[in-house]
C-alpha positions as CSV (number, residue, x, y, z in Angstrom):
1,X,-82.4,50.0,14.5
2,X,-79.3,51.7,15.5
3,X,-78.4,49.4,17.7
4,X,-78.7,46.8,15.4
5,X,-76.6,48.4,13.2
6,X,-74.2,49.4,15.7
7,X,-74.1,45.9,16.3
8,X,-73.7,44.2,13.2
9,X,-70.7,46.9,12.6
10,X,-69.1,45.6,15.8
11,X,-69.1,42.2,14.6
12,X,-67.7,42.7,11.1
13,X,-65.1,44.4,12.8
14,X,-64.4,41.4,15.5
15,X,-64.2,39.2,11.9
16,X,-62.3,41.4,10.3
17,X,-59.9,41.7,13.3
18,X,-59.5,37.9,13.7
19,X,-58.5,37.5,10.0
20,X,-56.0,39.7,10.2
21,X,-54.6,38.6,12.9
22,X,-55.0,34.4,11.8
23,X,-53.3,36.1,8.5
24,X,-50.6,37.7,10.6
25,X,-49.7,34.7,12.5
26,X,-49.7,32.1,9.3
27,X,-47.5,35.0,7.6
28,X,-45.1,35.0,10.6
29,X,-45.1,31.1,11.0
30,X,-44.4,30.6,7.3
31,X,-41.3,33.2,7.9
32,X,-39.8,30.8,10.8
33,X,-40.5,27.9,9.0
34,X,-38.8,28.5,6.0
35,X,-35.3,29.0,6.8
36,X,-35.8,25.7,8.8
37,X,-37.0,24.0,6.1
38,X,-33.9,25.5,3.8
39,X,-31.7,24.5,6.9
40,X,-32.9,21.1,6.6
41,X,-32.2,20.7,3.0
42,X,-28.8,22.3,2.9
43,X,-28.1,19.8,6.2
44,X,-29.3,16.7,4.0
45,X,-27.6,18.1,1.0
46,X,-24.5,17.8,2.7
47,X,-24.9,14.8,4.6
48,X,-25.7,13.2,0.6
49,X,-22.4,14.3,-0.4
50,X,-20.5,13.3,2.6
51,X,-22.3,10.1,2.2
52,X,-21.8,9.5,-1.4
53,X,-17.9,10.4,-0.8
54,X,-17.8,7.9,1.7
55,X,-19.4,5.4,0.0
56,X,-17.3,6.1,-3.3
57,X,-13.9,5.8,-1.2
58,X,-15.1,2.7,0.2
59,X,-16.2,1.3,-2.9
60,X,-12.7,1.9,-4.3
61,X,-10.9,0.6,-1.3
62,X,-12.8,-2.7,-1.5
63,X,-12.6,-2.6,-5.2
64,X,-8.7,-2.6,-4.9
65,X,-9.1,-5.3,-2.1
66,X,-10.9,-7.1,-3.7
67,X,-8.3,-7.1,-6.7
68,X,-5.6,-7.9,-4.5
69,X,-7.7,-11.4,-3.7
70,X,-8.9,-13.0,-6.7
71,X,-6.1,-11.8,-8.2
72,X,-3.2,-11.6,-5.5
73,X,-0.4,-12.5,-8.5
74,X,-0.9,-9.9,-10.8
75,X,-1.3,-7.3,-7.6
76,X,2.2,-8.7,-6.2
77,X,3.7,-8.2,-9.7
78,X,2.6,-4.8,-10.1
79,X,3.5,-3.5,-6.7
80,X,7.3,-5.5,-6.5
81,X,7.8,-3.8,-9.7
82,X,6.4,-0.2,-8.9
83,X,8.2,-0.8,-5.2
84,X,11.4,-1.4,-6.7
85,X,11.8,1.8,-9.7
86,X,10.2,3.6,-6.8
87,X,13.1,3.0,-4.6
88,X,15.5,3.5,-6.5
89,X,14.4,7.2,-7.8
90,X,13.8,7.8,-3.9
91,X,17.9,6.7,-3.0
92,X,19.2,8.9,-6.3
93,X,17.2,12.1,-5.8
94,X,16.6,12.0,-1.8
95,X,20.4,10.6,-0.7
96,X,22.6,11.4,-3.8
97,X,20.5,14.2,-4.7
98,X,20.4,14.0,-8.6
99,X,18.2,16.5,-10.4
100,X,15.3,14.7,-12.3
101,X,17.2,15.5,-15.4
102,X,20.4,13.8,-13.8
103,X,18.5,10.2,-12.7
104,X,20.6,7.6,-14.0
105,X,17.4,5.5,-15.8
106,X,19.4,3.2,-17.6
107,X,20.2,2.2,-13.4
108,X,16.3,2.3,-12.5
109,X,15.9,-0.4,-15.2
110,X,17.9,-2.7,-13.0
111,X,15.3,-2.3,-10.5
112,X,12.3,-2.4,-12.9
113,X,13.6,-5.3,-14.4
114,X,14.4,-6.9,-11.0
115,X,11.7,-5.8,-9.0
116,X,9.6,-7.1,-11.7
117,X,11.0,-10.9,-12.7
118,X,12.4,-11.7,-9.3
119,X,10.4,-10.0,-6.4
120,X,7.1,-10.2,-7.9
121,X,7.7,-13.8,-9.7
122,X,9.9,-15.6,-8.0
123,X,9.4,-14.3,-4.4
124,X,5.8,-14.9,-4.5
125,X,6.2,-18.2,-6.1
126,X,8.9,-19.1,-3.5
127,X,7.1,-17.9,-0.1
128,X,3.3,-18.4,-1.3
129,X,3.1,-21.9,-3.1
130,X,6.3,-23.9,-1.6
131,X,6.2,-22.0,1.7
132,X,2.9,-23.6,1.9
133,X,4.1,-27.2,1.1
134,X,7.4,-27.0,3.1
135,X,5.7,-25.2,6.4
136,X,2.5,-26.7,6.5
137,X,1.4,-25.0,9.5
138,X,1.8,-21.6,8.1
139,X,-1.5,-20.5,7.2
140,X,-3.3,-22.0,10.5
141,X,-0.1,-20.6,12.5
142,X,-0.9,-16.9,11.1
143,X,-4.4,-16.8,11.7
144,X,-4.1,-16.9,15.5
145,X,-4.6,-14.5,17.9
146,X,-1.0,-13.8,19.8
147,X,-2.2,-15.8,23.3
148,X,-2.4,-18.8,21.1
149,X,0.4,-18.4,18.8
150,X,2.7,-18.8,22.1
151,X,1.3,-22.1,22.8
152,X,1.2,-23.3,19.4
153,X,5.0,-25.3,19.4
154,X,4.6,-26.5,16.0
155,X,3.5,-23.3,14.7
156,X,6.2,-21.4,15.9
157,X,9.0,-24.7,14.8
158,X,7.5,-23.9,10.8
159,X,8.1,-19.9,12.0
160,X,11.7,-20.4,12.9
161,X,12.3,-22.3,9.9
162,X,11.0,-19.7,8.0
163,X,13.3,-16.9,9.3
164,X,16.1,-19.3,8.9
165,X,15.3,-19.9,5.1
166,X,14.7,-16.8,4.6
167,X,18.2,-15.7,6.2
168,X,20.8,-18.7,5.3
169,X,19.1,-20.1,1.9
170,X,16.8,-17.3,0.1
171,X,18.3,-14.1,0.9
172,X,22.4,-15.3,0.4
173,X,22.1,-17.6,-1.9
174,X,19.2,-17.0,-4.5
175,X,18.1,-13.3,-3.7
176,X,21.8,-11.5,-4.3
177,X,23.3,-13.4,-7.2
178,X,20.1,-13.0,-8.8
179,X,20.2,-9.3,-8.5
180,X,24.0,-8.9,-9.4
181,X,23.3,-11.2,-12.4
182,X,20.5,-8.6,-13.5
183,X,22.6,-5.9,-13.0
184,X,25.5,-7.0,-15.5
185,X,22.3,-8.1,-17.8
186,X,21.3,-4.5,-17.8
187,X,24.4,-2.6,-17.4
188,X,27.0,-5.2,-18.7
189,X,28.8,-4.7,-21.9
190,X,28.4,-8.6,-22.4
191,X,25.4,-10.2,-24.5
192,X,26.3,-13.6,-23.0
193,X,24.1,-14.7,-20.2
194,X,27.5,-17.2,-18.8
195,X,28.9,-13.7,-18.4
196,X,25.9,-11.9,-16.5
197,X,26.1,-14.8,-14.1
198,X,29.9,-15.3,-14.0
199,X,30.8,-11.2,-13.6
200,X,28.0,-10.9,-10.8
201,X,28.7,-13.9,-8.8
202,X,32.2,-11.7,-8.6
203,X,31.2,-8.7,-7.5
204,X,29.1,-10.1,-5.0
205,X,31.8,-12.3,-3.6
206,X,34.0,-8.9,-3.3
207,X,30.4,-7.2,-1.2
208,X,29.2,-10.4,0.3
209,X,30.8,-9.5,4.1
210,X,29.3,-5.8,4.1
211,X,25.7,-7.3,2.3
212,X,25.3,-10.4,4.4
213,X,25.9,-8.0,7.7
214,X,23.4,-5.1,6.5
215,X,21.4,-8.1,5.3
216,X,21.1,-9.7,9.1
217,X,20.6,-6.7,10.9
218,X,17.2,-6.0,8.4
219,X,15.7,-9.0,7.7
220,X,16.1,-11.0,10.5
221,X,14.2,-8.8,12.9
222,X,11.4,-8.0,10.0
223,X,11.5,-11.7,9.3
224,X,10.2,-12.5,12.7
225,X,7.6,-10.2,12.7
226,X,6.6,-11.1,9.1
227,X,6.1,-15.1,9.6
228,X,4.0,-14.5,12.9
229,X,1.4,-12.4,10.5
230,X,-1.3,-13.6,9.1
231,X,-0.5,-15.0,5.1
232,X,-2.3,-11.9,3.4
233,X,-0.4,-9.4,5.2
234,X,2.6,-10.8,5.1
235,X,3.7,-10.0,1.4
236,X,2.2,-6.3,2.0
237,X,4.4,-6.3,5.1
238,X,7.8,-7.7,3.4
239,X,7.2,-4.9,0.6
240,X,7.3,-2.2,3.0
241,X,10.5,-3.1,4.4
242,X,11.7,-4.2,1.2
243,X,11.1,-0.6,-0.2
244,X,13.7,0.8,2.4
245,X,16.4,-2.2,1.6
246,X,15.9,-2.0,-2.0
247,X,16.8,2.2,-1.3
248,X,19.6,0.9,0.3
249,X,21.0,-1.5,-2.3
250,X,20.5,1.0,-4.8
251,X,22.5,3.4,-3.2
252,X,25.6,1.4,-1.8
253,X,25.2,-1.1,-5.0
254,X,22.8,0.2,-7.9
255,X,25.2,2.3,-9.6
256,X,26.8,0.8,-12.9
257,X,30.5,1.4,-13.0
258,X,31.5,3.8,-15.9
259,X,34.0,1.2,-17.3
260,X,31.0,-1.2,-17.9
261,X,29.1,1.2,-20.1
262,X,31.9,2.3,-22.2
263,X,33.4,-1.3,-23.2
């Protein structure tokens, strides 16, 4: 009988043994297992957010892309205009280094006002719609890869032509008396429009040498780069460079003479 006993005492204690030591070993498991687990979770919490930012910045990118497309007017209108005020406050704080308090505004309107009705109208008018009709390889020309642009003659015939318009007809002829014009319409003392056009044919005939050169040595290198590019780039492109000339017209020729605003 005692050895029964001793026996059956021997095996509750082998039972209890082994559940302590299952209970043990599920304790300890559970204690490795949870900080991986957290891990885990705080790793695909932040691999949501970096995914969700990602996904919001390219959402906004293609939404402003996507703008630009079905509504590539509007989008020229509001950068030419943006491009140009922009400019102009860069040339009178940066080079002439005017206070915010001491920007000559009445000045930036010039370049609102021009950047506005001339380089978002008139330019995109001019070197979208007739470009098209006048150069009629331009759109197939741009979309080439640079191997085949050099063996496309005809394509690179409507390219020259381009530069040349751009250099002898647009710039010289349309693009400066426009701007002088606007500048006697903003900072003029005349209400006539005979007079706007009259005093700033003038003063451009007295800067025509020194803008034609500066003109030249900008454009015409930029100008051969921009009709080689493909049509939707090349606006984008033309306001970038455009954003340093416009700098530079505004701070050899934006400011309006003191006589002007006190007759």
């Amino acid at each position: 009988m005692f050895v029964v006993y001793r026996n059956s005492v021997h095996s509750i204690a082998s039972i209890a043994s082994r559940r302590v030591y299952h209970s043990t070993v599920k304790t300890m498991e559970s204690s490795v297992r949870r900080p991986v687990a957290e891990s885990g979770r705080k790793v695909t919490a932040e691999s949501t957010i970096k995914a969700t930012a990602e996904t919001t910045t390219a959402e906004s990118s293609s939404g402003i892309m996507s703008f630009a497309k079905e509504n590539p007017f509007v989008f020229q209108l509001g950068v030419a205009t943006v491009k140009t005020s922009a400019a102009d406050l860069v040339a009178q704080i940066v080079a002439e280094r005017k206070s915010l308090r001491e920007v000559d505004w009445k000045r930036n309107g010039i370049f609102v006002v021009f950047g506005f009705a001339y380089l978002g109208g008139f330019q995109y008018y001019l070197m979208v719609n007739k470009y098209r009709q006048w150069f009629p390889t331009m759109d197939r020309f741009g979309k080439l890869s640079l191997a085949e642009k050099l063996k496309d003659t005809a394509g690179i015939i409507d390219a020259g032509k381009m530069v040349l318009f751009d250099i002898f007809i647009h710039l010289p002829i349309m693009y400066f008396p426009t701007y002088y014009a606007v500048k006697e319409f903003v900072g003029g003392h005349s209400w006539n429009p005979v007079d706007w056009v009259k005093d700033g044919v003038t003063k451009y005939a007295n800067n025509a040498r020194e803008d034609l050169v500066a003109m030249v040595k900008l454009w015409g290198p930029s100008d051969c780069i921009q009709f080689a590019l493909p049509t939707h780039i090349r606006l984008p492109f033309r306001h970038v460079v455009s954003f340093f000339w416009t700098a530079y017209v505004s701070f050899t020729r934006g400011a309006i003479d003191p006589q002007e605003e006190q007759a």
